[in-house]
Structures are given as structure tokens and as C-alpha cells.
N, C-alpha and C positions, 0 to 999 in steps of 0.2 A: 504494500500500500504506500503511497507518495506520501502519503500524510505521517509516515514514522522516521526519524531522521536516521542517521547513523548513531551510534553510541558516543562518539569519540567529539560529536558537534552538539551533546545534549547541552552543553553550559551557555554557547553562541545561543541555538536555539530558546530555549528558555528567558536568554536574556533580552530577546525581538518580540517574543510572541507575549511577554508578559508588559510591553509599552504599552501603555496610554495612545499614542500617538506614532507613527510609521513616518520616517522618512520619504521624502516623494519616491527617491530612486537610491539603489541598492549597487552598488557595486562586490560583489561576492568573488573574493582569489583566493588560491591558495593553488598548493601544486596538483598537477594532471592525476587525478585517481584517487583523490581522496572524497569525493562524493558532492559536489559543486553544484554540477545542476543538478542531482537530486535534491540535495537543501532546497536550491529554487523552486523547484517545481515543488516541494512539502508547504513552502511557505507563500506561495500563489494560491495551494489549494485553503491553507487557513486565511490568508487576506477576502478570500473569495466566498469561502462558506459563511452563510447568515447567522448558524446555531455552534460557534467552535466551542469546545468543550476541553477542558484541561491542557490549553495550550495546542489542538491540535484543531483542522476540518473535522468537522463529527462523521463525516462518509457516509449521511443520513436525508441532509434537504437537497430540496430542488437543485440548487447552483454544484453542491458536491456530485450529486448524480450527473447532470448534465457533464462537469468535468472529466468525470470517470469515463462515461461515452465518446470522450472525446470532441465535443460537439458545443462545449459552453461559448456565446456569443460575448460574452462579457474577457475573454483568457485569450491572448493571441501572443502567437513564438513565431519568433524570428530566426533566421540560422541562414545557413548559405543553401543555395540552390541544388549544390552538390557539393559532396566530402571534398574540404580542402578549398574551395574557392570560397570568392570573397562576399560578405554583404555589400550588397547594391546600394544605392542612393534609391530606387525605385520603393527597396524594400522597407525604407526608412519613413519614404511617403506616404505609402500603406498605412503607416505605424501611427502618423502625423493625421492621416483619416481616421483612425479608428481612435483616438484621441479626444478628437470633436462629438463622436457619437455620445448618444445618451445610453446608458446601461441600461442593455435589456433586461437585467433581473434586478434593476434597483437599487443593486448596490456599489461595488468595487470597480473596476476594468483593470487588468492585471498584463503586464507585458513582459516574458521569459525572450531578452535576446541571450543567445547562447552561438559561439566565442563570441564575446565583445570584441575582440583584436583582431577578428575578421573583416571588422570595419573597413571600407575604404576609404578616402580621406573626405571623400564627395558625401560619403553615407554618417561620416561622423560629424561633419558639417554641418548637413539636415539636424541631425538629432541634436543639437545643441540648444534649438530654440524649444524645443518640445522640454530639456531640462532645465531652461532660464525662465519659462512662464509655464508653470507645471496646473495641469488640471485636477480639478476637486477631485477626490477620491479615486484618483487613477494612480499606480506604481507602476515604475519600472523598474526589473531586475535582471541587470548586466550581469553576466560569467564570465570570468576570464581565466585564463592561464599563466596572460602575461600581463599585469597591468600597465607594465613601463612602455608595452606598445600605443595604447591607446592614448588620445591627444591629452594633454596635462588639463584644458578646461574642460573636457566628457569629466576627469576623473573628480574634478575639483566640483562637479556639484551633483555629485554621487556620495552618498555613504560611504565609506569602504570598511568591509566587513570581509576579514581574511578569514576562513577556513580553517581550523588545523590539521596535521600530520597526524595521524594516530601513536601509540606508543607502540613500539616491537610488539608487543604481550597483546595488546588488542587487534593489531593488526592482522597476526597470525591468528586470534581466535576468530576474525572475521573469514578469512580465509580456507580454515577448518571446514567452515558450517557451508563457505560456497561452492567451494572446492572436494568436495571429501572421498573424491579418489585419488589425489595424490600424497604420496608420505610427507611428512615433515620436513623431511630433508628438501624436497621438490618443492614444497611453497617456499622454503627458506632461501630458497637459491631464486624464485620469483619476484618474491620478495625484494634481495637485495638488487636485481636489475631492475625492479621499480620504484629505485630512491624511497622506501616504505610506503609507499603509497600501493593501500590493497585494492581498489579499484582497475588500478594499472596494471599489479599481479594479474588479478583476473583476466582482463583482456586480453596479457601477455601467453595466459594459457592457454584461451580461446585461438591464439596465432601457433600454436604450438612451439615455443619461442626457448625450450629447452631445449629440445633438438635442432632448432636452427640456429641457436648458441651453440651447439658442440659446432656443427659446420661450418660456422663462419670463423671461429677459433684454427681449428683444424687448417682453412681455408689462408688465415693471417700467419699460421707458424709457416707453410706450404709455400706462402709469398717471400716471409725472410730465409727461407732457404732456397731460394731459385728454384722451387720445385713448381712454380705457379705465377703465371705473368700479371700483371695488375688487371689488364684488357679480362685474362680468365677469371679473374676471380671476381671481376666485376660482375660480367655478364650472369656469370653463377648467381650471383645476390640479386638477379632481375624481380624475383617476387619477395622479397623482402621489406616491408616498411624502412622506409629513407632516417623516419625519424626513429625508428627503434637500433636500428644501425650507429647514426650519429650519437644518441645516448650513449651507448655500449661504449663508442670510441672517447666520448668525454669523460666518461668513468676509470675507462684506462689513464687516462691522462691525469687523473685527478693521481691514482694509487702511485703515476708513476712518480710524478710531482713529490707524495709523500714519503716512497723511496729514495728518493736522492735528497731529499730533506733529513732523513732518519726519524721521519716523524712514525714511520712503521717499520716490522719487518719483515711484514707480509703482505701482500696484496690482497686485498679486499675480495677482488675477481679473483677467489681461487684458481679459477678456470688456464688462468691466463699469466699465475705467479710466477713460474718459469721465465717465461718470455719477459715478462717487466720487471722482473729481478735482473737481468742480462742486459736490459738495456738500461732500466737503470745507472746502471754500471759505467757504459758505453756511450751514453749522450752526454752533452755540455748540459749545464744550465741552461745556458745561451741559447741554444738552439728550441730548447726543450721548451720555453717560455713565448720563442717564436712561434711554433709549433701548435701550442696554447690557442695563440692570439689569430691563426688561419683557421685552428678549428670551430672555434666561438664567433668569429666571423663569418664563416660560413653556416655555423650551426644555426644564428640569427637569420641568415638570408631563405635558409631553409621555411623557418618556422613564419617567416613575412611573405610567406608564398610566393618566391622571387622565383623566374622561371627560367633555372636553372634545368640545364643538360644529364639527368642522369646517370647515364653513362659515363658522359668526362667526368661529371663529382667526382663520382665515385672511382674512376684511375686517377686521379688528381688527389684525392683521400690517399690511396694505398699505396701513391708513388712517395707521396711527402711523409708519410708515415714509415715507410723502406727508409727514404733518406737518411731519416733522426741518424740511423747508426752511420753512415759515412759522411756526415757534416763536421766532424769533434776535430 
């Protein structure tokens, strides 16, 4: 049910739904998989219910039934056209009509955009005047991922209402209950490729992201031994998620960062201790910072929906990542 939050956001929760008074508009971050637009949608459905009951939509009147159907006149969601592109300025116009309307049930009008950072700059534009002259009993509530994308005056007359990370122990207990055919050890290793975020675990098992963690590992030891050309092992990674890739490679970069600091003495990515033990070893600083500063640059251009070359990324990734060890 939308109307129950996560465990780990009952103190957020609690502390919105027990106001007096609502904010016009919400800005809701925190990191990818910790349960974001679910919050939003839990809390569209109590803005929206006429009869909420302990903090929650009662899932009993007219407005929460009609919601549940999918079909309430008064709740409208915003998002891109298709996974990965951008929100429109069209879509914003929309938003700016259903604004002027009068609630058909009387009460609320409730607006879930989800990524806010999808925005184009045409589309954040529009929306600006919809948040400087806000209407009676209308909210809106923005999702994001990133908020440092989105223009500093969207963010400035938004709420901002961060999300938290769950704790290890919750996390996994979440986990358990969605998960419960893999062992321990399998969500633990999920786990740690989704920065704890167990919504992301999830998803990552739904990609089957264990097994194509061994392979691409496999595939990176295969490249530093001349056993596999960049061009192969790109093409290899053709059905791969771009962004679960570049994750993977900024988490390496983080452990290796902490080895040659001595801030560890192991690598986080088990998977992978071998190889970033050895290079550790084997790169400069210097380099290693540069290195940094290409993949974070590019990892942003990614995430800004820049349309970028797949293919060359990704031999342009695995050439610059060869190099680290012949730069010193």
C-alpha cells in the first residue's frame, strides 16, 4: 500500500504529516534506492485523502479509492516521456493547466514530478512561476537524485526535505523480507554495490547484477593482461546499464584512493582487491586524482543525459583506466 512509508523515513514522515500546515512545494532527495518516490506518492495519497487517520490516507473515501484506481482527477505525475529523456517544457504547461483547475473532489490537487533533474532548462523555467505564485490548496512534490542539478531558484522555493540512508541492520532486514531467495552473503554483496541503498539492491537483483559483476570483473582483469582489447570488452558490456557500470568504476576508484592513502587495507570490492591492491601500488597520486577528475566528469555528463557515444565511452573508460598503470 502507498500509504505505509519505509521504516527507516518513519521520523521524516511523522514529522510532515503531523503539520498544521504543508508547504506549497516539497523538494524530496536523498540517494537512488532509498525509497523517494515512494515517500511521495504515501504522502500525495494522505494530502489527498479527506478522512487520514493516524498520520496516514485511510484507503477508505472516495479521493483514496479513486487514487488507488489510478484515475483521481485531482493527482497528476509528471516524468519523462521515456526512460532516461528529458521533461519537456510542454509537460510543465500541462502542469500550469491543471493548476488553474478547480478540484474535482473538493479538496487538494497534488503534483508527483519524478526526477526533478530531468528538467530541461525550458521546462524549469515554466515551472518557476507556478512556485512564485503558488495556488490554494495545491502541492507540489519534486524527486530528485541530484538536487545540485536542478536550477538554485526551483530549489530555493521548495522545501527541501532529504530522505535518509537506512542503517546496515535495516537495510538488510529490508532486503531479507524482498528478497528471500538469496543468502546473506548475496544481499551483502548487493548491498555494498548499492552504496546501502536497498531499493537499488533490489533493482540490482532484478538486473541480475551478481553475475554480471563477476563478468565484467573477469572482463577488467582480461583487459590489464592483454588478454582482451578495450573495443572487446566494450562491445561485451553492450546490455549493460551505463550507469551501473560507471558506479562500479567510481567505487573502485574510491577503494583505490583509500589504498594508497592507507586509509584501508583492503578493498571494499572484494571482488576486485587483487587488482586495486596492485595498482594501488603502481599508480602516482598524480595520475590517480587525474583519473578521478575524467571519471566524475564524465560520470556527471552521463547522469545530464548528454549524448554521449556508447561505445567510445566506454573504450575511452577502459583505455584511461589501462593507462593508470603506464603513466607513473
Amino acid at each position: 500500500m502507498p500509504e505505509v512509508a519505509f521504516p527507516w523515513h518513519d521520523t521524516v514522515w511523522t514529522q510532515l504529516t503531523e503539520q498544521a500546515q504543508h508547504a506549497h512545494a516539497y523538494l524530496f532527495s536523498g540517494l537512488p534506492g532509498v525509497g523517494k518516490r515512494r515517500f511521495a506518492d504515501a504522502f500525495a495519497a494522505f494530502l489527498l485523502c479527506t478522512s487520514p487517520s493516524h498520520g496516514m490516507g485511510c484507503g477508505r473515501c472516495r479521493s483514496c479509492l479513486l487514487r488507488e484506481a489510478g484515475n483521481h482527477p485531482d493527482l497528476m505525475l509528471i516524468r519523462p516521456e521515456e526512460e532516461g529523456k528529458a521533461i519537456r517544457v510542454d509537460a510543465i504547461r500541462q502542469l500550469v493547466d491543471f493548476l488553474g483547475q478547480t478540484a474535482q473532489q473538493g479538496g487538494s490537487k497534488v503534483i508527483v514530478l519524478h526526477p526533478a533533474e530531468a528538467m530541461n532548462q525550458n521546462a524549469a523555467n515554466a515551472l518557476l512561476k507556478s512556485l512564485e505564485e503558488p495556488t490554494a490548496d495545491t502541492y507540489l512534490l519534486l524527486v530528485t537524485d541530484q538536487p545540485g542539478r536542478l536550477l538554485a531558484t526551483v530549489r530555493s522555493r521548495c522545501r527541501i526535505q532529504r530522505l535518509p540512508t537506512p542503517s546496515h541492520d535495516a537495510a538488510l532486514a529490508w532486503l531479507a523480507n524482498t528478497v528471500p531467495e538469496l543468502d546473506n552473503a548475496q544481499r551483502l554483496n548487493l548491498l555494498q554495490m548499492a552504496g546501502g541503498a536497498p531499493l537499488r539492491a533490489a533493482a540490482l537483483h532484478e538486473l541480475d547484477a551478481v553475475q554480471l559483476r563477476e563478468r565484467v570483473v573477469g572482463n577488467i582483469k582480461a583487459l590489464l593482461k592483454d588478454k582482451q582489447s578495450a573495443s572487446q570488452v566494450a562491445e561485451s558490456w553492450s546490455k549493460i546499464p551505463l550507469d551501473v557500470l560507471i558506479d562500479w568504476f567510481c567505487s573502485w576508484t574510491l577503494d583505490l584512493l583509500k589504498l594508497q592513502t592507507g586509509a584501508i587495507q583492503h578493498a571494499a570490492n572484494s571482488d576486485m582487491d587483487v587488482v586495486l591492491g596492485y595498482m594501488a601500488k603502481h599508480v602516482s597520486a598524480q595520475q590517480l586524482m587525474e583519473w578521478q577528475d575524467w571519471l566524475l566528469a564524465h560520470r556527471s555528463m552521463t547522469l545530464g543525459k548528454a549524448n554521449l557515444n556508447r561505445g567510445l565511452f566506454l573504450e575511452s573508460l577502459l583505455l584511461e583506466w589501462k593507462q593508470l598503470l603506464k603513466k607513473r
